[in-house]
Structure formats: structure tokens, C-alpha cells
N, C-alpha and C positions, 0 to 999 in steps of 0.2 A: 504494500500500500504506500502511494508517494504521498510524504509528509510536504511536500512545498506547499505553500499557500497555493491554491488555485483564483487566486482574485486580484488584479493590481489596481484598486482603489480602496482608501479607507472605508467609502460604503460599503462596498462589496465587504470586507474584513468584519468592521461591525456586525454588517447582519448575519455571519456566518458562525462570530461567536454568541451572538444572541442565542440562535438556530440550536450551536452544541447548547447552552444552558437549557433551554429549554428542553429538548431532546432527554438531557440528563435526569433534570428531575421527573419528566412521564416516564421514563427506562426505574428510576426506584418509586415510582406506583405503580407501576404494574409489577416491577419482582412483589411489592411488598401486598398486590392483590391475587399474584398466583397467576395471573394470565402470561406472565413471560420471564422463565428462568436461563440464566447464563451462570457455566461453571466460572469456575476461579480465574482460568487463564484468558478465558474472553472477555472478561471485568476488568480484566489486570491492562489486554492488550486495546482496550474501545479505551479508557480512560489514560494510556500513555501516548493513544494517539490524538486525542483530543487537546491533552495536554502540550503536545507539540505544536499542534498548529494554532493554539490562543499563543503561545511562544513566540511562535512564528510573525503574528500578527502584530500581539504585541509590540515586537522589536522594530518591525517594518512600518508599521501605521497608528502605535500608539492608540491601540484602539483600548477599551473600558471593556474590561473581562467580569464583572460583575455587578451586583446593582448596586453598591456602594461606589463604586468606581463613574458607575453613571453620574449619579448623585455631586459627587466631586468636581466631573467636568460640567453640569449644569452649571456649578456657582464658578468657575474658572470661564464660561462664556459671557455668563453676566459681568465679570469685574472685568474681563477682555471690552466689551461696552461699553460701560462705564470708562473704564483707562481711555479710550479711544475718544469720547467725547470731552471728556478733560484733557487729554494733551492737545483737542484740536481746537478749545476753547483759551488752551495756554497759549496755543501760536496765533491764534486770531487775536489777542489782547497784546499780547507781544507786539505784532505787528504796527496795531492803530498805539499804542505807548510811543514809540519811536519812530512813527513814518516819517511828521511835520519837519526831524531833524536832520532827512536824509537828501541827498541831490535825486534828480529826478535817475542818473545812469545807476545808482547805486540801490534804488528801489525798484527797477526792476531787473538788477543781477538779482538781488536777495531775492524774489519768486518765484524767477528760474531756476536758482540755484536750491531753492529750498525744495521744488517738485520735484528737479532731479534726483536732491540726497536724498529724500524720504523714498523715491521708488526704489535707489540703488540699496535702501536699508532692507526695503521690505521685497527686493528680491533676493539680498541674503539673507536676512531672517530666515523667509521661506525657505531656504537651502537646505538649513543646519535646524529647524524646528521640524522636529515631525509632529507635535501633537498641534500643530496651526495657528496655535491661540496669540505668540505675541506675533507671527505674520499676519493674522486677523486685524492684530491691534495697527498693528505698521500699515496696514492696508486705508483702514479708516481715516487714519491722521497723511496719509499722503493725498486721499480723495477730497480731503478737508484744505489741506494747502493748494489744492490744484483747483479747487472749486474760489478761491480767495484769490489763487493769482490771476484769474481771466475777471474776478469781477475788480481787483483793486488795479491792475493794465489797464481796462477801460475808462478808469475812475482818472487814472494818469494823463491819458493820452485821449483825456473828454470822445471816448468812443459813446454814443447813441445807443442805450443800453437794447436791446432785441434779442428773439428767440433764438436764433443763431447758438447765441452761449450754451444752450441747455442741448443741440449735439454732441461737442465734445465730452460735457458731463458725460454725456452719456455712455460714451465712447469709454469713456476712463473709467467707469466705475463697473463696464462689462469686462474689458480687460481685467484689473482687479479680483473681480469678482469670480473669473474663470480660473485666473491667477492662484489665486487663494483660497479659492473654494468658498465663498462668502457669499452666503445670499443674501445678507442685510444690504451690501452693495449691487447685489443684481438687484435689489428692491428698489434701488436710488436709481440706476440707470435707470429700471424699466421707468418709474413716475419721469424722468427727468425727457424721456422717449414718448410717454403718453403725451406729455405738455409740450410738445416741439410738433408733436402732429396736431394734435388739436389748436395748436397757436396760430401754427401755418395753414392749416385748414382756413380758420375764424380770417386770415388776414387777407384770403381771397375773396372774400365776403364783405370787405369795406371795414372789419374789425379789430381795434387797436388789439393787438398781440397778450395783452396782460389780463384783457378780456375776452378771453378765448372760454370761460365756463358761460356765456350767455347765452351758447349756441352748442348745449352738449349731445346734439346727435354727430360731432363732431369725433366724439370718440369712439363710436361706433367700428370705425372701419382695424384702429389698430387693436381695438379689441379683441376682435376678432382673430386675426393673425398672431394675437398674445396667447391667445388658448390653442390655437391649431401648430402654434410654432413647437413643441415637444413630440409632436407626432413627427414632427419632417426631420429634427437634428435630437438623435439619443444623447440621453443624459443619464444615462444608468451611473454612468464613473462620480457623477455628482450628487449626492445626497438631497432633496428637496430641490431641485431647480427645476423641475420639472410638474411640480406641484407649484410651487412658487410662479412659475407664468400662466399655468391653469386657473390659479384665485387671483392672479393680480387679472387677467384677462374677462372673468367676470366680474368684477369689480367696476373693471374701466368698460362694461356692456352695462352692467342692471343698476348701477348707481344714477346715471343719465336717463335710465329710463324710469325711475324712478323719481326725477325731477320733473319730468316732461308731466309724468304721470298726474302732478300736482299743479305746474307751470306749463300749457299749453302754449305762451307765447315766445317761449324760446325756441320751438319748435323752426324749422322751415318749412314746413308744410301750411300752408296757404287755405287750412279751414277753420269752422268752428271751432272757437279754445275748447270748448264741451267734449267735442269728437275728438278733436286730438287726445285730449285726457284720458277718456275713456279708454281710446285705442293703447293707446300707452299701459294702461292699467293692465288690460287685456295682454296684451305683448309681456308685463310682468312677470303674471301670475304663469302663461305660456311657457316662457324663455327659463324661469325659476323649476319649475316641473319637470323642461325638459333636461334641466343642469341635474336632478335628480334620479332623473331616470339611466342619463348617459352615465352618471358616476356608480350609479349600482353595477351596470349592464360593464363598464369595463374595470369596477373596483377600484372605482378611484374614489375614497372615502372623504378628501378635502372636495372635491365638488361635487358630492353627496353634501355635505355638510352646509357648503357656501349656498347652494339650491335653497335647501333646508330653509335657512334663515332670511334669506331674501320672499319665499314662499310667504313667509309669517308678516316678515314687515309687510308685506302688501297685501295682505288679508286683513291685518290688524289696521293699516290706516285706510284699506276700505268701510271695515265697518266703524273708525271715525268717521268720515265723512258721512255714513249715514245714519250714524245713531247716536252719535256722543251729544248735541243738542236735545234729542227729541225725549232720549231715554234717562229714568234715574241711573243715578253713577253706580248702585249697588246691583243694577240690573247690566248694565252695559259690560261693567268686570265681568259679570257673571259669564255672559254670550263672549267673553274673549277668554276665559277656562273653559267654556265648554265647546268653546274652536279647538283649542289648546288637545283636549282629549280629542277629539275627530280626529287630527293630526297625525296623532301618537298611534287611532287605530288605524290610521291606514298607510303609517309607516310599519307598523305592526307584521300586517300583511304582505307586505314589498317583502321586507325581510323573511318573512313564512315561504313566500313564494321562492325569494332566492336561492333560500337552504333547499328547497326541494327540486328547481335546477339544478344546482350544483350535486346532489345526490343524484 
């Protein structure tokens, strides 16, 4: 049996140790129920081979061999966060403390020089860090200087602030983010990608760029392409990126339409605020259903999830609209727990139903 790891990414590592954990503890409920006996030397040889390849991973991908280990790098990602918005609040204050005292050539060496050293850190970091967490950090505070040098250059060289800026974000914080494995910074590209199309949409429209949310069927089209883009490029080597442009992809779809839903006049469509609204409403409840249906059907539990709760917001401020005036408040709660239970029986069933496809 070849003990090499068979996986070259820390995802793939992780969920392979999870897999043995797991694996381990149903192997001693069932010896200890009598459905499945192993002598001494199969015990001896499953547990020195298990125990090589968390070895194996360990050393290679620093991955978390048990739940206390998980435990640990929870709070080790947290203060990687935190670190990261504190050193990038120490160089933004830095910065404005001593700008007034600098020549104009010497404030924008220090920008450039400062984006360069932070990537040249945080591509050694990355090098020599296997468990990711200070390249995570290094990651952050380079995205935070690089996001400060294009807006304080303009600020210099009185450039006409425009959406323009928010490509290269964008640019820089996928690199990054690919880089290091980071998806709080694929989260920044993506927003920083959502709001350059929707800016430049709104500005073909006659609309100042910064008011590009007055016209959110605008977002519509990169939506879409946000949720369909994991199907066209694998992400298996990446842990959550692929989940990650699934929920930001609905988000930047039912959030808008749920605007409309309520604001008919931001709309382009050229009818009745009433019918737009409605139709919108309609499109909701629709678009939410079918984010439900697609995530059971190919087990994708964050857009099961994200369905989930957009389904409710917009049943729930359906029946404001029609009953929070008319109806007593004790009555009105009541029809929204006993929506609440509907919900739950006919996710009930979804669920009933699924277990018995899959059997």
C-alpha cells in the first residue's frame, strides 16, 4: 500500500484527514457493536497506515489532525484578520502623519516602493509558511497599500477620481487571493468587479459612476457569470472559492431584485411601478426556489442555504406589504411562524425525497 499522500493541495489533505477521523471512530462502533471484527494485525496495520499519511500531510500542508487542532487554527485565522487590518490601519495613518512633509518625487517612491516590498514579503512568506496564516496576513496589508497607492497617486497628480480604479483592485486582490489561497480577498476582488461593471454599465446610461446602485438591474448580467464561472474553471485545489463565487453570484442576482421588488422606478423597464414590482417579486420568490432546488439536485449546500433565506425575506416582506397595516401585531407574528412551519414542512420533504434518490 503506497503511503504518499495522494493529494497536492491542503484541501484535498484536510478532507482526507477529516475522512480517516471519521472513518476511525464508525471502525470502533461497529467493532464495539459486533457488526465488524478485525484481528490484531489489521488494527495494528489500518492505524500505522493512517498514521503515516496525517504524517505525511501534516508535514507537507500543515493541515489540523484533530478537533482541537481545528479549534486552534479557527482562533489563529481570526487574529490573522485582525493582524491584517491593524497593520493596514498602521500604514494608512503612517502614511497621512507624514505625507504634508514629503516632496511630491518622494511620495510616490514611498507607494511604489511600499506595494513592491509588501508583495516581495508576502511572496516569501508564502514560500517558507506552510500553515498560510502570516502569508494570509502579508496578503491583506499588501492589498491595503496597493488599494492607498492608486487612490493617494490620484490624490497627487489631481487625477478625476472614476471607476477605472476599482479594475486593478480587482486584478490585485485575484492575484492574491489565488496566490495565497485567500478568499476574504477573492471577496474584495469579486465586490471591487461587481462595482466596475455595474459603474460602467450605469455610465452608459447618462449615470454618474458612484451612482451606479440606482439602476440595479445593472448587476444582473455579472451575476450571473459569478455563479456559472466554477463550473467553466475547477477549483477543487482551493478550498471554498468555488462556493465563494456561487453566494457572492447570488447575492449580486436577488439582492437587486429585491430592490426592484420594492422600488419599481429604478427599474429600466418602461411600465407600471405596480407591475414592475410585482414582477420582480415574482422573479424572487422564482429565482430563490430555483437556487434551492439547483443546490439540493447538485449538493451544493451554501446555495441551498443562500435560496433558503432569500425565499423567506421575500415571503416575509410580502406579507408586510399586505398585512402589517391591516392586521393586529399578535396576529401578523403569528401568520409569519406559521409560514415559518410550512417552510420547514416542505423543506422536510425535499430532504425525504432526496434520501430516497440517493438510496
Amino acid at each position: 500500500m503506497d503511503d504518499k499522500a495522494p493529494v497536492t493541495s491542503k484541501a484535498a489533505a484536510q478532507a482526507r484527514a477529516d475522512d480517516i477521523r471519521a472513518f476511525s471512530r464508525e471502525l470502533a462502533r461497529l467493532q464495539d457493536e459486533g457488526a465488524l471484527s478485525l484481528d490484531d494485525g489489521q488494527r495494528s496495520a489500518l492505524a500505522a497506515h493512517h498514521a503515516r499519511l496525517l504524517a505525511g500531510y501534516a508535514q507537507g500542508f500543515d493541515i489540523d489532525r484533530d478537533a482541537r487542532a481545528a479549534q486552534l487554527s479557527l482562533g489563529m485565522r481570526v487574529a490573522s484578520f485582525l493582524g491584517a487590518l491593524a497593520l493596514a490601519a498602521s500604514v494608512f495613518f503612517l502614511f497621512y502623519r507624514y505625507w504634508g512633509l514629503l516632496p511630491t518625487p518622494a511620495q510616490v517612491g514611498i507607494l511604489v516602493g511600499a506595494v513592491i516590498a509588501t508583495l516581495a514579503g508576502t511572496l516569501w512568506i508564502q514560500s517558507r509558511d506552510r500553515s498560510g496564516y502570516f502569508a494570509k496576513l502579508a496578503a491583506l496589508v499588501t492589498f491595503a497599500c496597493f488599494v492607498l497607492n492608486v487612490v493617494m497617486v490620484g490624490q497627487i497628480f489631481n487625477i478625476t477620481p472614476s471607476d477605472n480604479a476599482l479594475l486593478p483592485w480587482a486584478a490585485f486582490a485575484f492575484l492574491l487571493a489565488y496566490t495565497c489561497d485567500l478568499r476574504l480577498l477573492l471577496v474584495a476582488g469579486i465586490l471591487c468587479l461587481v462595482a466596475w461593471v455595474a459603474a460602467r454599465t450605469g455610465t452608459w446610461d447618462g449615470i454618474y459612476w458612484l451612482d451606479f446602485g440606482r439602476r440595479p438591474e445593472n448587476f444582473f448580467p455579472v451575476a450571473i457569470a459569478l455563479f456559472c464561472f466554477p463550473q467553466w474553471v475547477d477549483h477543487a485545489a482551493r478550498s471554498g472559492f468555488a462556493m465563494t463565487y456561487r453566494v457572492c453570484g447570488l447575492l449580486a442576482l436577488l439582492l437587486p431584485v429585491l430592490v426592484l421588488a420594492h422600488w419599481g422606478e429604478a427599474s429600466y423597464l418602461d411600465l407600471d411601478r405596480g407591475l414592475i414590482e410585482g414582477s420582480y417579486q415574482l422573479a424572487g420568490f422564482a429565482l430563490s426556489a430555483l437556487a434551492v432546488w439547483l443546490g439540493v439536485r447538485r449538493n451544493w449546500q451554501d446555495t441551498v442555504n443562500t435560496g433558503i433565506v432569500f425565499f423567506v425575506v421575500f415571503l416575509y416582506s410580502k406579507f408586510f406589504d399586505w398585512w402589517w397595516d391591516s392586521m393586529p401585531k399578535y396576529l401578523f407574528f403569528l401568520v409569519l411562524g406559521m409560514a415559518a412551519v410550512l417552510v420547514l414542512l416542505v423543506l422536510r420533504r425535499l430532504r425525504a425525497a432526496a434520501g430516497r434518490a440517493q438510496a
